[in-house]
N, C-alpha and C positions, 0 to 999 in steps of 0.2 A: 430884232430880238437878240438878247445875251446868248441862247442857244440855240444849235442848230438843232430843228425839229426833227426826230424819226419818222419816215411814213409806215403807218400802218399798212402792214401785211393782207391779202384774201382773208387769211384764217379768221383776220379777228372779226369779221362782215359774214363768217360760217355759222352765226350762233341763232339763238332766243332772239327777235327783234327789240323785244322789250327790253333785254340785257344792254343789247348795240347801244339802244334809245341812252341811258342812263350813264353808259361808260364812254356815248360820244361829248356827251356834256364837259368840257375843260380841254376839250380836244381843239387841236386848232384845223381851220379849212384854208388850205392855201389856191391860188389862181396865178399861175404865170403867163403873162403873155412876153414873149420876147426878154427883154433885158429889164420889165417891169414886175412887181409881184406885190401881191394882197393877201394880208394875215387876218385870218378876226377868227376870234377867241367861239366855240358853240357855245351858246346859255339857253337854245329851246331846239327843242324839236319834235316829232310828233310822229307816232309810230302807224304803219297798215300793215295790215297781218292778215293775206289767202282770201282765198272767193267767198268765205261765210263773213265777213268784215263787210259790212254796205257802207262804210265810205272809203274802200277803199278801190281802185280804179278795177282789180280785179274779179270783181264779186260778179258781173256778167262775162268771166271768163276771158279767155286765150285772145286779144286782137292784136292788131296791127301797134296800137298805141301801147298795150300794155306786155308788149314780147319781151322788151327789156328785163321787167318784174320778172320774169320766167325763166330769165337767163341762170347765170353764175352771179356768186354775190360780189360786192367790191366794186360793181360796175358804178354808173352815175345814171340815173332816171329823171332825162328834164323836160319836160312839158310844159306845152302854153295856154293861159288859162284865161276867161272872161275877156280876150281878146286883147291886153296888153300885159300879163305876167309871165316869165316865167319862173316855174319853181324848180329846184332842184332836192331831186330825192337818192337814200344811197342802196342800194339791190341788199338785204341781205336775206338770212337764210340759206336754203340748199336750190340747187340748180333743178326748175323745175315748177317749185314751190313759188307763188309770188308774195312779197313782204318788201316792205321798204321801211328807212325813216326818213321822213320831210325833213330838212334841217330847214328851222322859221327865223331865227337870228341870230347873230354872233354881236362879239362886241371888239369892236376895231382895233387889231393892232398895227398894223402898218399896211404903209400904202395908199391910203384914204385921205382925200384933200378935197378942202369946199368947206362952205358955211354950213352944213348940216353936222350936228354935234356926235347924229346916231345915224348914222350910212348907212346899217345892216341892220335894224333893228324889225324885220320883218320880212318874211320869204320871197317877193318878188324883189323889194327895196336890195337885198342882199343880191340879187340876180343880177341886177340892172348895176351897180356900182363895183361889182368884180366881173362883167364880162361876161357873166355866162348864160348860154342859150343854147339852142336845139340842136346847135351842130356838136357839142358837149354829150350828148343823148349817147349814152351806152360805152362810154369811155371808161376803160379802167380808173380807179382810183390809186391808182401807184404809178399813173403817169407821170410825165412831168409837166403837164399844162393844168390839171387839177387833180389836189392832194388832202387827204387828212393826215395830220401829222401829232404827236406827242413829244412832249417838250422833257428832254434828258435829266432836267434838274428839278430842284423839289417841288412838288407838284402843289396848287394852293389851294386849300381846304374850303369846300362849300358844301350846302345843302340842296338838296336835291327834291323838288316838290312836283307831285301828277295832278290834272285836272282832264276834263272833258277836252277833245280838239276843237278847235277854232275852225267857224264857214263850214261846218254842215250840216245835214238836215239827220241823216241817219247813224246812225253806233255812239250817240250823243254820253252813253250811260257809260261807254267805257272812258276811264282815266287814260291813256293814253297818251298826251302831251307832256312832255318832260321839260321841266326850266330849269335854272340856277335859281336860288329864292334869293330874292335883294337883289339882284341884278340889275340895274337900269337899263339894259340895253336888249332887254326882252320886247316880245311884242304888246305886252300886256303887264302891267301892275303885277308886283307879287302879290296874292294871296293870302294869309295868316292860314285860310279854314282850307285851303288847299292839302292832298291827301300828300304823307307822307310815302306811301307804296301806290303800285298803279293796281287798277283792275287785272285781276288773273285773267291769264290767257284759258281759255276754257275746248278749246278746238284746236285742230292743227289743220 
């Protein structure tokens, strides 16, 4: 990259999840291991929000798997799913409170080699191609082996569209998944009839 990325601070993982959702979008997710490193751009993600959200892992409360959610925000929440993914989600809100956002795909900027055109275009596919797994689970996000970061120079102008989340069965009616529109490197097709604002948060 031209510029060296800023890592986001705790504070800015202290807010609205929906806020996070929307302002992590252009944000970039880095992965170091050793003397390697892997950039790609967020273009989706996908917000849960407290024990009244039924898809979100919290809604049967306080467990062993969902202590992280509970924590402090900033952290990194990754879990293994249908017995070969994992996802990576990022802790926000107030310590306590459980909220997260899924991040579903980025679009590649460094790092990434192979015949696949789109690496990351999908939240396990992004997992398995930078590295990360369960031993990541509860890791600060201002470490230095996984980061979000913000790019110092002019920032590039896109739009911003919410739809239903992708894989499940329940809170189907909330808007909740946040993309870049035109993006190719989404998990899904943009949209046209896609909402421009998300469902209001209606609960805390």
């Amino acid at each position: 990259m031209s510029r060296e990325l800023i890592i986001l601070s705790d504070s800015f993982y202290a807010r609205n999840t929906l806020d996070i959702a929307s302002d992590l979008l252009g944000k970039y997710l880095v992965r170091k291991i050793g003397k390697r490193r892997w950039v790609g751009r967020i273009v989706e993600v996908e917000a849960y929000i407290g024990e009244k959200d039924p898809a979100c892992h919290a809604f049967r409360g306080l467990t062993p798997r969902t202590r992280v959610m509970y924590g402090r925000p900033g952290h990194a929440y990754v879990y293994f799913t249908y017995g070969m993914h994992f996802m990576l989600n990022i802790v926000t809100e107030r310590e306590g409170y459980p909220a997260a956002v899924l991040v579903r795909a980025l679009e590649p900027v460094e790092g990434f080699s192979g015949k696949d055109p789109r690496p990351t275009n999908g939240p396990g596919k992004l997992c398995k191609n930078m590295y990360i797994d369960q031993k990541l689970n509860g890791i600060s996000l201002t470490s230095g082996q996984l980061w979000v970061g913000s790019n110092s120079g002019n920032s590039i102008g896109f739009e911003i569209r919410w739809s239903p989340r992708i894989g499940i069965v329940s809170g189907t009616e909330k808007l909740w998944r946040a993309y870049i529109y035109g993006n190719e490197h989404t998990s899904r097709k943009s949209n046209p009839r896609d909402a421009k604002k998300p469902t209001l948060r209606l609960y805390d």
